[in-house]
C-alpha positions as CSV (number, residue, x, y, z in Angstrom):
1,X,0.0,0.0,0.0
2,X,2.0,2.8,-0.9
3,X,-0.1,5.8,0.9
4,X,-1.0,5.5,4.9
5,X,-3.6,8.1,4.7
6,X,-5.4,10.0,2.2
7,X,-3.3,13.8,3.6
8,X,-0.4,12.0,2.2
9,X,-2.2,11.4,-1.5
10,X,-1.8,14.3,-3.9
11,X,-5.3,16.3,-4.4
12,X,-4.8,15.4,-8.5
13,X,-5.6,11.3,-7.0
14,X,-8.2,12.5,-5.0
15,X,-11.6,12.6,-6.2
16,X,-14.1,15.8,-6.1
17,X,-17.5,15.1,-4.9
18,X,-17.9,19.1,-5.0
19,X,-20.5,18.4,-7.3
20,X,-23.0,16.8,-5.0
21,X,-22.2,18.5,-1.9
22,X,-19.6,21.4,-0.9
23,X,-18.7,19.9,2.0
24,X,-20.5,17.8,5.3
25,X,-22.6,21.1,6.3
26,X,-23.7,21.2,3.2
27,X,-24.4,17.6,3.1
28,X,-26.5,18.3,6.2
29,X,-28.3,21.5,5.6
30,X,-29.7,19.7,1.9
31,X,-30.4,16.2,4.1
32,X,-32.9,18.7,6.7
33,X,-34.3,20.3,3.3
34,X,-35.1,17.1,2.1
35,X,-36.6,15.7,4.9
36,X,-40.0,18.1,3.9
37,X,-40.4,15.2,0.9
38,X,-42.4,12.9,2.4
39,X,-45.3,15.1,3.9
40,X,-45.3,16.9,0.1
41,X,-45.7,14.0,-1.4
42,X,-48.1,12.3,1.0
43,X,-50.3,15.7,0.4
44,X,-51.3,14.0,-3.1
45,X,-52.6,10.8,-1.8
46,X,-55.9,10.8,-3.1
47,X,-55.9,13.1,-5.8
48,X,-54.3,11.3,-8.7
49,X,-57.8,10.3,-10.4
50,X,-58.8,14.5,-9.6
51,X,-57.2,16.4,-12.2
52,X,-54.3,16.0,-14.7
53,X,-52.5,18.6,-13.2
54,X,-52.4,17.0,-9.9
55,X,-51.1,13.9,-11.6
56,X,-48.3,15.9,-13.7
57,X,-47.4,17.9,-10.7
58,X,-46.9,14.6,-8.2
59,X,-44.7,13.3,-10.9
60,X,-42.4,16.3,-11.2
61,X,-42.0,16.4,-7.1
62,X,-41.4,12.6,-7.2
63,X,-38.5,13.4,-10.2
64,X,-37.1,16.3,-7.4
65,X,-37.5,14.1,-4.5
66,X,-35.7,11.4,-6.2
67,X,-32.3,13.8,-7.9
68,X,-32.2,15.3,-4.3
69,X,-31.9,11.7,-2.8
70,X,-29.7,10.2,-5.2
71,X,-27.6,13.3,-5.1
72,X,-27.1,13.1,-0.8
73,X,-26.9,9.4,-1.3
74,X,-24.5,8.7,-3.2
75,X,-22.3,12.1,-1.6
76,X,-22.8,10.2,2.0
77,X,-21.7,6.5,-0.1
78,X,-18.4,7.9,-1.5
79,X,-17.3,9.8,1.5
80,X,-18.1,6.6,3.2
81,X,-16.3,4.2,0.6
82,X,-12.7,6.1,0.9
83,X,-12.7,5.0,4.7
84,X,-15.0,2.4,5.9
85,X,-13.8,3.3,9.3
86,X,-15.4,6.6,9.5
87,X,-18.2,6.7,11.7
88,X,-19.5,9.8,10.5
89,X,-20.5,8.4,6.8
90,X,-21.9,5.5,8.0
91,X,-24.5,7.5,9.9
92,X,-25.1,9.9,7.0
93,X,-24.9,6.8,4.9
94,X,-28.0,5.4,7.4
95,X,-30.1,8.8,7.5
96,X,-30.4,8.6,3.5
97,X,-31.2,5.2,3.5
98,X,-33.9,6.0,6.5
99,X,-35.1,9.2,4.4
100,X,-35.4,6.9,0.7
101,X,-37.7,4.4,3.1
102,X,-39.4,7.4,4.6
103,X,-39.9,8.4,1.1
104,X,-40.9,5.4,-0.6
105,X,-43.5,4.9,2.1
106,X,-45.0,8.0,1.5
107,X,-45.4,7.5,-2.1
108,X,-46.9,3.8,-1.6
109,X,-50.3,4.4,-2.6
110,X,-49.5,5.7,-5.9
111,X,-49.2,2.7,-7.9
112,X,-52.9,1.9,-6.2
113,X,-54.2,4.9,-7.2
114,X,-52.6,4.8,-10.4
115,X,-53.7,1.8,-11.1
116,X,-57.0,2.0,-10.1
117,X,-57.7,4.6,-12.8
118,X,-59.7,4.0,-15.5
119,X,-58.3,4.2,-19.0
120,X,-60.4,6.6,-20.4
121,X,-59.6,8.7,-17.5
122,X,-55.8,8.4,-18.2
123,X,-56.7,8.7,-21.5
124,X,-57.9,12.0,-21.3
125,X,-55.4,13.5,-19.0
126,X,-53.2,13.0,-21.5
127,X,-55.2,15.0,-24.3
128,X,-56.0,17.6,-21.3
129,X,-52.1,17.7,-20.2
130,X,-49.2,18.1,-22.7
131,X,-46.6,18.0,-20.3
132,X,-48.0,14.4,-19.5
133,X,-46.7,12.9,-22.6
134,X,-42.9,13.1,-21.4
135,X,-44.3,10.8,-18.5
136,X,-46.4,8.4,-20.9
137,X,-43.6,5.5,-20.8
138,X,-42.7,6.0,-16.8
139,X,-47.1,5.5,-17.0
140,X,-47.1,2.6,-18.8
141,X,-44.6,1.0,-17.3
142,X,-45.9,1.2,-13.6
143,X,-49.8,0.0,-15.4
144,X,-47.8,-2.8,-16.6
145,X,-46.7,-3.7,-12.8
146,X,-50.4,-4.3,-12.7
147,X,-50.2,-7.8,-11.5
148,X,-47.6,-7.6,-8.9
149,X,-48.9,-4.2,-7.5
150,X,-50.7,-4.3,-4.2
151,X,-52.9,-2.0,-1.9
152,X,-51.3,1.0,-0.6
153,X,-51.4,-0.3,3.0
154,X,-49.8,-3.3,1.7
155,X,-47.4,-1.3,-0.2
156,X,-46.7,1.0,2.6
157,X,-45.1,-2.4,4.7
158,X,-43.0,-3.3,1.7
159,X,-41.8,-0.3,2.0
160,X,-40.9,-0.1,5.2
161,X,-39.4,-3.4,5.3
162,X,-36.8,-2.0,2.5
163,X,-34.3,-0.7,5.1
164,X,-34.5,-4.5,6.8
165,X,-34.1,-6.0,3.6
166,X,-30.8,-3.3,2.1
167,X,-29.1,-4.8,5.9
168,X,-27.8,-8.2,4.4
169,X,-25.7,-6.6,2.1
170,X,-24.5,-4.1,4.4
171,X,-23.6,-6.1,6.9
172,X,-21.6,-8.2,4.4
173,X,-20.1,-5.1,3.3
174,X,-18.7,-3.7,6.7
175,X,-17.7,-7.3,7.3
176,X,-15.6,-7.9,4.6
177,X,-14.2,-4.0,4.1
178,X,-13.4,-3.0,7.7
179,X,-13.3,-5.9,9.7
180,X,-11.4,-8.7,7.6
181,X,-8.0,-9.0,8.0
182,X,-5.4,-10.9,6.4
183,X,-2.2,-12.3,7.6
184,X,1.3,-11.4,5.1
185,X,1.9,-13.6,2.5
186,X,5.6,-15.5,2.4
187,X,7.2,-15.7,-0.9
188,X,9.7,-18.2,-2.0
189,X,12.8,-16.6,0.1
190,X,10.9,-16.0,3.3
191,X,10.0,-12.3,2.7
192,X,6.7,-11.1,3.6
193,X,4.5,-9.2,1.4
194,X,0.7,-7.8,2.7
195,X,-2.4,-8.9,1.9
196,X,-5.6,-6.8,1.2
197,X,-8.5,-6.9,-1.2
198,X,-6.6,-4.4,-3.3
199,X,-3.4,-6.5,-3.4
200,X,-4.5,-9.5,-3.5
201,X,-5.1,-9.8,-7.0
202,X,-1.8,-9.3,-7.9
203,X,0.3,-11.7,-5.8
204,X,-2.0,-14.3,-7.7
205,X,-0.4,-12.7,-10.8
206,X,2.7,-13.2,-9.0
207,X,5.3,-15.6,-11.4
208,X,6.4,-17.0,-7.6
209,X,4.1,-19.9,-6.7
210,X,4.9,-20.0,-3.1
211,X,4.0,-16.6,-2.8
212,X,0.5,-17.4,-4.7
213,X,0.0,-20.1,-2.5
214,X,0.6,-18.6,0.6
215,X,-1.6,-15.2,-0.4
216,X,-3.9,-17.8,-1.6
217,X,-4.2,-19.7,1.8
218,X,-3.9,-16.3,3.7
219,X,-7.3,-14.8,1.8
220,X,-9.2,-18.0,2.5
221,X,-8.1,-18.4,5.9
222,X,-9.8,-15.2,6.8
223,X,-13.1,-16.3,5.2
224,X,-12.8,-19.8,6.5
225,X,-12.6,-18.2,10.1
226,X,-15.8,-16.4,9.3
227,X,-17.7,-19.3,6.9
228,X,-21.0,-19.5,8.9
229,X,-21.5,-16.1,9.3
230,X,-21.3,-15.6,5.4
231,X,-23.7,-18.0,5.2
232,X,-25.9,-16.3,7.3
233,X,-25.8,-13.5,5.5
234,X,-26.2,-14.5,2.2
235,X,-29.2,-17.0,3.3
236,X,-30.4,-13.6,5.0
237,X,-30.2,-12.2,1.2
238,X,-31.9,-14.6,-0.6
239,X,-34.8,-14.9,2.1
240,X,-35.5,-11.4,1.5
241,X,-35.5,-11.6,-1.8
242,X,-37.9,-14.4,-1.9
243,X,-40.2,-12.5,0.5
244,X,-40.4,-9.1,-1.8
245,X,-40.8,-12.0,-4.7
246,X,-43.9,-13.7,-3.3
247,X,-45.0,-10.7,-1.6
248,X,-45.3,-9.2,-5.1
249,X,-46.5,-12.5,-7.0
250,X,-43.8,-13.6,-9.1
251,X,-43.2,-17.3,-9.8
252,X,-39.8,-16.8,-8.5
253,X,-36.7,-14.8,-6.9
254,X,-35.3,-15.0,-10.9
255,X,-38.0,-13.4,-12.4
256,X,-38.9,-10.7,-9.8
257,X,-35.3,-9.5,-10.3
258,X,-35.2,-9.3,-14.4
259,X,-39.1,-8.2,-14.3
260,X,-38.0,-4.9,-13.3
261,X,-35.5,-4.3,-15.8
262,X,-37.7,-5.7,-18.4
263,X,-35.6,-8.6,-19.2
264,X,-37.0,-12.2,-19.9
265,X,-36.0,-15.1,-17.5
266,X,-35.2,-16.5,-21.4
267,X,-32.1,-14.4,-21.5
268,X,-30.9,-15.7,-18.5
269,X,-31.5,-19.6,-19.2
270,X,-30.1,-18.7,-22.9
271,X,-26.8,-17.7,-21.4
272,X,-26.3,-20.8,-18.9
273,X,-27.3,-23.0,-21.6
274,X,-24.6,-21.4,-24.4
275,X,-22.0,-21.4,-21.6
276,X,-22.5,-24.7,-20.7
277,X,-22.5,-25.9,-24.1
278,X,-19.3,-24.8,-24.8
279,X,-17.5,-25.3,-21.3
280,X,-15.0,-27.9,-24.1
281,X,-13.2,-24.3,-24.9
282,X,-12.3,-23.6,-21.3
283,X,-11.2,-26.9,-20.5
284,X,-9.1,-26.9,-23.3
285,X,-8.0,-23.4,-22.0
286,X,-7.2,-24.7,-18.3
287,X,-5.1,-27.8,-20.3
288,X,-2.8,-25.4,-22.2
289,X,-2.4,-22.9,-19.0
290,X,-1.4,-26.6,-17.0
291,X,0.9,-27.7,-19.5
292,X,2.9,-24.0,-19.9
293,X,3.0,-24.1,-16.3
294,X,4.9,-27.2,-16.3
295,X,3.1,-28.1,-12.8
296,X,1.6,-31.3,-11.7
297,X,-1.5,-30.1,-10.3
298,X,-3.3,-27.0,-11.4
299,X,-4.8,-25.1,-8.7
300,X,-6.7,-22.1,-8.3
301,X,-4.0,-20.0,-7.0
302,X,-2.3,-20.3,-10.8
303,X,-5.1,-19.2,-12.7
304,X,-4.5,-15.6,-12.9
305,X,-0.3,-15.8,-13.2
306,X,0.5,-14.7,-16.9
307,X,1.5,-17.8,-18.9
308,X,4.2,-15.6,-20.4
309,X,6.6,-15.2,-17.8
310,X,9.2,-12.8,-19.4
311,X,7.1,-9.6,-19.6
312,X,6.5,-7.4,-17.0
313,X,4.2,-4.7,-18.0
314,X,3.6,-1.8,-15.4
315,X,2.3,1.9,-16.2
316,X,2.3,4.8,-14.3
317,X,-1.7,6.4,-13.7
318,X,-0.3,8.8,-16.6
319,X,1.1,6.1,-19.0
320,X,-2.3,4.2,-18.2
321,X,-4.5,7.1,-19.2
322,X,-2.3,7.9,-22.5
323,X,-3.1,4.3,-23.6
324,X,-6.3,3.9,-23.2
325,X,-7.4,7.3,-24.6
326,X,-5.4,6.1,-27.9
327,X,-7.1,2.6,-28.0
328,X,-10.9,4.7,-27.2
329,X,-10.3,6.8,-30.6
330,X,-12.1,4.6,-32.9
331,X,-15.7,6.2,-30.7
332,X,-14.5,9.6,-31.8
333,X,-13.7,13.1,-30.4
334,X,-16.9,13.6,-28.8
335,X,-16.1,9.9,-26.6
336,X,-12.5,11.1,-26.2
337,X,-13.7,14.7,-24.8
338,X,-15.7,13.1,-22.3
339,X,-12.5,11.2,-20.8
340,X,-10.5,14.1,-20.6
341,X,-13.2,16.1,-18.7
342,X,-13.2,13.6,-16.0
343,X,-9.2,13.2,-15.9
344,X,-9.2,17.2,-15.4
345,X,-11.8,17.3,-13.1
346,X,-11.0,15.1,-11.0
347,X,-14.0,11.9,-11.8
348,X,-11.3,9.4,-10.0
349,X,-10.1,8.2,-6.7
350,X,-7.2,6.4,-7.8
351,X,-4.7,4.9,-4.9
352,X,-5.4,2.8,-2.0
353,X,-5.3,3.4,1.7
354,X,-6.4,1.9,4.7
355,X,-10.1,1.5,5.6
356,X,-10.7,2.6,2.0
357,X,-13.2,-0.3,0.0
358,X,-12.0,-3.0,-2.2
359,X,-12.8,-3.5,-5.9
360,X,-13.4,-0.4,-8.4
361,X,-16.7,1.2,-9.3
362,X,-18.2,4.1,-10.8
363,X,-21.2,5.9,-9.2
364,X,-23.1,9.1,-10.6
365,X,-26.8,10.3,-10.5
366,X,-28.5,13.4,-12.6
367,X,-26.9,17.1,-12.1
368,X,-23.4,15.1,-10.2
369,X,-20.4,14.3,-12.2
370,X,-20.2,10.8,-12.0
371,X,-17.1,9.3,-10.1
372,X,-14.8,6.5,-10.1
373,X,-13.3,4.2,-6.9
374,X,-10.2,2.3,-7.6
375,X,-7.0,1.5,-6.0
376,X,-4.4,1.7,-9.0
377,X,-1.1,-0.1,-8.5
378,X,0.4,-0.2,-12.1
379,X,-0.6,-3.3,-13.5
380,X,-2.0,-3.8,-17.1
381,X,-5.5,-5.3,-14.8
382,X,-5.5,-1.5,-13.2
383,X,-5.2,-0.3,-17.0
384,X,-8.1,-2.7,-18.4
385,X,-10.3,-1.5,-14.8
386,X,-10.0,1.9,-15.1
387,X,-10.7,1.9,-19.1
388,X,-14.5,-0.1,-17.5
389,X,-14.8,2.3,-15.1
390,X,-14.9,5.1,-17.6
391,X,-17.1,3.5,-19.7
392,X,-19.6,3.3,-16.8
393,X,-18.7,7.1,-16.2
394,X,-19.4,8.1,-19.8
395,X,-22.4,6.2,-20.1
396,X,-23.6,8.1,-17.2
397,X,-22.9,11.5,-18.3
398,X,-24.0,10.6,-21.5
399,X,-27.3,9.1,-20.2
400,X,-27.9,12.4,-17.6
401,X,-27.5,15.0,-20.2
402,X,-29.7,13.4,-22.7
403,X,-32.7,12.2,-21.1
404,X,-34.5,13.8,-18.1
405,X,-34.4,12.9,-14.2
406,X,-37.3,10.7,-15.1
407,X,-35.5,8.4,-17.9
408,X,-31.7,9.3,-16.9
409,X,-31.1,5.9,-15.0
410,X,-30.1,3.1,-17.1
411,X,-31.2,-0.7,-17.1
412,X,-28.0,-2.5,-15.3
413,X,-28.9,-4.7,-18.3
414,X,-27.0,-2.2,-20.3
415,X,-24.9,-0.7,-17.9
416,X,-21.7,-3.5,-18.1
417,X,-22.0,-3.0,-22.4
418,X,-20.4,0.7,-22.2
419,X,-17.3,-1.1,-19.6
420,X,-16.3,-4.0,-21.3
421,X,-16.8,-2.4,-24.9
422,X,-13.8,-0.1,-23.8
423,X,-12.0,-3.4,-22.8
424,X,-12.2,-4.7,-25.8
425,X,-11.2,-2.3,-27.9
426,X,-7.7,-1.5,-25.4
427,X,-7.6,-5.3,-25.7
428,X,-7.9,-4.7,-29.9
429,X,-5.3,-2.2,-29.9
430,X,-3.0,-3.7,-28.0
431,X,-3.0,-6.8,-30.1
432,X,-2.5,-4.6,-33.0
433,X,0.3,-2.3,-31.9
434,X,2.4,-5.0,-30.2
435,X,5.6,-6.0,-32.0
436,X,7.2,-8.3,-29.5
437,X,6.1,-11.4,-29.4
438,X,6.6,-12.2,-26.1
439,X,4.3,-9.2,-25.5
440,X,2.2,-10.3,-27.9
441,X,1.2,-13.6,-25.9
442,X,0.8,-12.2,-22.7
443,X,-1.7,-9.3,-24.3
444,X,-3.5,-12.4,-26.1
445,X,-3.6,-14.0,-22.9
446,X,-5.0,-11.2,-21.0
447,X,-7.9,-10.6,-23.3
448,X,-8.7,-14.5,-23.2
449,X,-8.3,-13.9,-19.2
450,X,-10.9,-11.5,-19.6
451,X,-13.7,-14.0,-21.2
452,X,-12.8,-16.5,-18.9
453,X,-13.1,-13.7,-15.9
454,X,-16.0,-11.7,-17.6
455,X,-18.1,-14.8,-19.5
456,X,-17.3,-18.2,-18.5
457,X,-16.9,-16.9,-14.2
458,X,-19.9,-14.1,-14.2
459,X,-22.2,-17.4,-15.8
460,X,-20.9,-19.6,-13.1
461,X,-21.6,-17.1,-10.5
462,X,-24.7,-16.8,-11.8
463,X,-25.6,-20.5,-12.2
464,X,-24.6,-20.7,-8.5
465,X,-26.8,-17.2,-7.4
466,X,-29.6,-19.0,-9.0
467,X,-29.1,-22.7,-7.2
468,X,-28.1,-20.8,-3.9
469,X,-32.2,-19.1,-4.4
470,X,-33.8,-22.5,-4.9
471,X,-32.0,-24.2,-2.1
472,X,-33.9,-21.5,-0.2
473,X,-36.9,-21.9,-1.9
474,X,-36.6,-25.9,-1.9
475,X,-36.7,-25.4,1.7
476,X,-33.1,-26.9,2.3
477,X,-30.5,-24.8,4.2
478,X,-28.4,-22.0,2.9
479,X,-25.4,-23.3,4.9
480,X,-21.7,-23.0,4.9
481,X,-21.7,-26.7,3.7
482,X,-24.2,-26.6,1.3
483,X,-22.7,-23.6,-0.1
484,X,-19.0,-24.6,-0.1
485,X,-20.2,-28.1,-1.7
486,X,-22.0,-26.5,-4.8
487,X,-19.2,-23.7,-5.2
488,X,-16.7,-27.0,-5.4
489,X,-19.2,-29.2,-8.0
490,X,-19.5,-25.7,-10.4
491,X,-16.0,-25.1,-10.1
492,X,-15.3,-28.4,-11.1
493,X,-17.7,-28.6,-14.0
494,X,-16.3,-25.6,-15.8
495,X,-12.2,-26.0,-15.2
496,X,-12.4,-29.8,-15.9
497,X,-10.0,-31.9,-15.1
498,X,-7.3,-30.0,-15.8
499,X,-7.9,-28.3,-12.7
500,X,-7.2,-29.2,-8.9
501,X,-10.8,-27.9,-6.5
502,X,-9.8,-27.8,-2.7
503,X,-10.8,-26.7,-0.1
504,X,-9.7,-23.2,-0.3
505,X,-11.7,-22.3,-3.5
506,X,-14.9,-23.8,-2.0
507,X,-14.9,-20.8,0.0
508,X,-14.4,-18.2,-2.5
509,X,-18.4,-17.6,-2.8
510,X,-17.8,-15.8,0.8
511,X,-15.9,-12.9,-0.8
512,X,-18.2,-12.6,-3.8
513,X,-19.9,-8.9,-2.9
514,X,-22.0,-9.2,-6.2
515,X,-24.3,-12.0,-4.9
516,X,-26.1,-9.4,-2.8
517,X,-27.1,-7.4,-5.8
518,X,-29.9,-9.6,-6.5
519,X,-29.5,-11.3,-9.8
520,X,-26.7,-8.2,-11.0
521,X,-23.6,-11.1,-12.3
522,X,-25.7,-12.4,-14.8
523,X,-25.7,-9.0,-16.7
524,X,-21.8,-8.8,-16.6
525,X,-22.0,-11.7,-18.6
526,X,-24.6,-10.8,-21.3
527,X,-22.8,-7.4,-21.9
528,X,-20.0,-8.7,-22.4
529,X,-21.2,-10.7,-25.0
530,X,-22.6,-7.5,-26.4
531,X,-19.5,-5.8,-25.9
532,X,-17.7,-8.1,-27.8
533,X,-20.5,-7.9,-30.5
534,X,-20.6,-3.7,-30.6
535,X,-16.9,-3.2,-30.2
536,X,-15.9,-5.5,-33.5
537,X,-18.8,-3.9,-35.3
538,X,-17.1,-0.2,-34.3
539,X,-13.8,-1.3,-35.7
540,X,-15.3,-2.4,-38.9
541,X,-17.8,0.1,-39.8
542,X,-16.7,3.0,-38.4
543,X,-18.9,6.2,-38.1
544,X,-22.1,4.5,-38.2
545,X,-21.8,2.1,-35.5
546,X,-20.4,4.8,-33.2
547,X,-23.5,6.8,-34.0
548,X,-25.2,3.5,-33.2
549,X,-23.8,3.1,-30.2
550,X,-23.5,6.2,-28.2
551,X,-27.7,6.6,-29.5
552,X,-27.8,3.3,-27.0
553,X,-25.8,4.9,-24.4
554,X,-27.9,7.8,-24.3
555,X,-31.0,6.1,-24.3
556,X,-31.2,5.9,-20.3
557,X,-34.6,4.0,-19.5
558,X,-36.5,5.6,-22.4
559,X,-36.9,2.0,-24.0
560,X,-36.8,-1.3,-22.7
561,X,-32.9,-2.5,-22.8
562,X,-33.5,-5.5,-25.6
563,X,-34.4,-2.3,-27.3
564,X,-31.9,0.1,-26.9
565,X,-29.2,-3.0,-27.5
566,X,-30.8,-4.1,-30.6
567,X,-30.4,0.4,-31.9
568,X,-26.9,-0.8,-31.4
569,X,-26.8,-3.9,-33.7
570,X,-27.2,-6.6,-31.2
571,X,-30.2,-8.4,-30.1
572,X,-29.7,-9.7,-26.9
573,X,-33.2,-11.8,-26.8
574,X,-31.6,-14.2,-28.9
575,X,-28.7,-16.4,-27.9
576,X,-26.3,-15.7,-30.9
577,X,-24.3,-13.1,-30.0
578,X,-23.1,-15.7,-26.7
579,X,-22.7,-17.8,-29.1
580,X,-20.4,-15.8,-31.2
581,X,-18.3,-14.5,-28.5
582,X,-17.6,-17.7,-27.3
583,X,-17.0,-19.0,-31.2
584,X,-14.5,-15.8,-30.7
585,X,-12.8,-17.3,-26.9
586,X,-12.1,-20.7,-28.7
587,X,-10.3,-19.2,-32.1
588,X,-8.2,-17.3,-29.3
589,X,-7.7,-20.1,-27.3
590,X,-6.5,-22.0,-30.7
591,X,-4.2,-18.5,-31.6
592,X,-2.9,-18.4,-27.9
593,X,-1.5,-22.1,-28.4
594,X,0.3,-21.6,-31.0
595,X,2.0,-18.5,-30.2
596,X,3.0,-19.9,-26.8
């Protein structure tokens, strides 16, 4: 960790969240401001059927209510997220999440009332009120909630139950970010290297086994102390889920989830089924890593070393951001303008420190520049996350200056296409402009990493977020067991053979943050397919798929996602563009071979 504190970080490193709040008074005098929310918006209940102008002017509050929310959340997150220790921004954190419930309780008769209306009414609101129209979609997709919508009082005590139901993940988050410790890693000569979420990574990338092994054994350790309260946890999570699920009459946890991103449970069984048709290609990938390895037993903690073992590529944050915005050109000056902005004003928190939260994300909401965590050490994996990260952070901006606070907020759906489209095309570009071949292989390698990461491991954790909700709903126990023995089987079935599964990777579902964002890894998966799909078209046609494209990234929520994918020449309802992506992983696979 090369700062101790965040005083010691230049301000450049630092990210400005000037653009949500000025500072913690601020923070506080817009949190009492926005406390007045739910009384205003409880003063409609009733009136919704009365006029068109009530109607119109209910929405408009509920568009304020919801900017002003997102805006002090996400300021109270972030300030939160640099130092999980911080008392302070867990409690403003906690007062947000309090208000939103407040909030959402006080608007739980509207879908009632909404719903309740007659069409002709509706009907003629709309002829009687122009400014109506903008809200005709946002309309017609709460009338199409119809069947899973209840009575306001029984909406009120969903509500209320949300901040019960957010405390799963939240308690898994303070668990694993503040609390966990690991103990050093030993390398092959007895020195001692520490061991965190942000480092952990890349002593796995590390060419000395020992050292893999021991960071390996040090990370699992840690969860293995705390298995059984993981698996309370993440039993707590999928019980909540289920209860919202029959609560609201869905068939199941699964469709509940991708109902409100108007996704098909299709997708979702059209992805596990390509995957695990063509699990052959990462076999044979887990066979060639074994053999270049020259080791007798392939285990986990050599899946992420390089298989070339004579290049060394580190960047500075400068070199990094020079790359990337040279591999980015092919979307254009109006893309590339966009990445500057938020390099000169300051979109990024880049190193790590202690306290501060592991992983990388980016976070924005309407009227906020939109802002990126990471903890950046110099490897060509901190070069391929922050190039995501931006594409999350464009997407945003792009998204919140295009469409309203109604239809700003994207489908997560789309939301990992804009990430890993910039991954592939720094992964095409560095193919292309690399002479050596030794460099050559380990690029190749790295962008056949990233399908077995991104495609083959986001399906598998999604096959397993899916089992781990039918144990639950089968009635069997969510234990530590249970869950270490189907991580073990599903690890199994995709590696093959090839590959050793011990005890130590039956735990690694304990450290997996995702499977407390309801049904979210599945989407990683799909849009990378997509990605894959849209960043090949961009290289081959140019001008008109980048119009394409950034038309998809600033559609927001104004059409369903299969819709706004398909304006960017991919139709996601279909299977084929898996299919093609993992056609694309095999040819790699074949190209990898023989250059190694």
């Amino acid at each position: 960790m090369q700062y101790q504190s965040r005083d010691q970080i230049p301000e450049k490193y630092r990210w400005d969240l000037s653009s949500m709040c000025t500072d913690d008074e601020d923070f506080e005098r817009q949190l009492e401001d926005a406390k007045k929310f739910p009384a205003k918006l409880a003063a409609y209940r009733g009136r919704m059927s009365a006029s068109a102008a009530d109607l119109l002017a209910y929405l408009q509050l509920s568009d304020e209510a919801n900017v002003t929310l997102n805006r002090l959340g996400n300021y109270a997150d972030r300030q939160a997220d640099v130092d999980t220790r911080v008392a302070r921004y867990q409690v403003y954190s906690d007062q947000v999440m309090s208000l939103e419930v407040e909030t959402q309780e006080a608007c739980s008769w509207f879908s009632a009332e909404l719903l309740g209306m007659a069409d002709e009414t509706l009907t003629a609101f709309f002829a009687e009120e122009p400014g109506l129209e903008h809200y005709r979609r946002a309309i017609e997709r709460e009338l199409r909630m119809r069947p899973h919508r209840l009575s306001a009082a029984e909406e009120a005590i969903l509500a209320r139950a949300g901040d019960a139901a957010a405390q799963p993940e939240r308690v898994f988050s303070q668990l694993n970010n503040a609390d966990l410790t690991f103990a050093d890693a030993t390398d092959s000569k007895g020195e001692k290297h520490p061991v965190s979420h942000g480092s952990f990574i890349g002593l796995e990338r590390n060419h000395d086994r020992v050292l893999r092994k021991s960071a390996f054994d040090s990370v699992y350790a840690s969860y293995g102390a705390h298995r059984n309260t993981c698996a309370g946890l993440l039993s707590a999570q999928v019980k909540q889920l289920k209860f919202f699920a029959d609560s609201r009459r869905y068939k199941d946890a699964l469709e509940y989830c991708l109902d409100a991103n108007e996704v098909p449970t299709s997708v979702y069984d059209n992805l596990v089924d390509a995957v695990h048709k063509n699990l052959g290609a990462l076999h044979n990938y887990a066979s060639l890593r074994k053999h270049v390895l020259g080791v007798d037993e392939l285990h986990f903690w050599d899946m992420y070393v390089p298989l070339v073992d004579s290049v060394d590529l580190s960047f500075t944050y400068e070199e990094a951001w020079d790359l990337i915005l040279k591999a980015l050109e092919p979307l254009g000056e109006d893309y590339l303008a966009i990445v500057r902005k938020g390099l000169e004003q300051r979109w990024i928190d880049v190193y790590e420190t202690p306290g501060k939260r592991s992983g990388a994300y980016s976070a924005g909401s309407y009227g906020t520049n939109p802002v990126i965590l990471t903890s950046f050490d110099g490897s060509l994996d901190d070069v391929f996350t922050l190039a995501h990260e931006m594409g999350h952070s464009v997407h945003t901006y792009l998204s919140c200056h295009a469409q309203s606070p109604t239809y700003c907020d994207y489908p997560i759906f789309v939301a990992e296409v804009a990430s890993t489209c910039n991954e592939a095309l720094l992964s095409h570009y560095l193919l292309e402009h690399t002479t050596d071949p030794a460099t050559h292989a380990y690029v190749l390698n790295n962008f056949v990493e990233s399908f077995r990461a991104t495609l083959y491991r986001q399906c598998m954790f999604a096959k397993f977020e899916r089992d781990v909700n039918e144990m639950n709903a089968d009635g069997r126990g969510v234990t530590a067991d249970a869950l270490c023995e189907r991580w073990g089987e599903l690890n199994a079935q995709y590696f093959g053979d090839a590959v050793t599964v011990d005890d130590g990777i039956r735990l690694e579902w304990a450290r997996i943050p995702h499977f407390y964002y309801s049904y979210y890894v599945y989407q990683y998966a799909t849009s990378y397919a997509a990605a894959i799909a849209i960043s090949n078209r961009i290289l081959s046609e140019g001008a008109p798929a980048v119009e394409d494209y950034l038309g998809c990234l600033k559609g927001g929520s104004s059409k369903p996602p299969i819709e706004l994918l398909r304006g960017a020449g991919v139709d996601m309802a279909t299977s084929k563009p898996v299919e093609d992506a993992l056609t694309y992983f095999s040819q790699l696979v074949d190209q990898l071979r023989e250059e190694l």
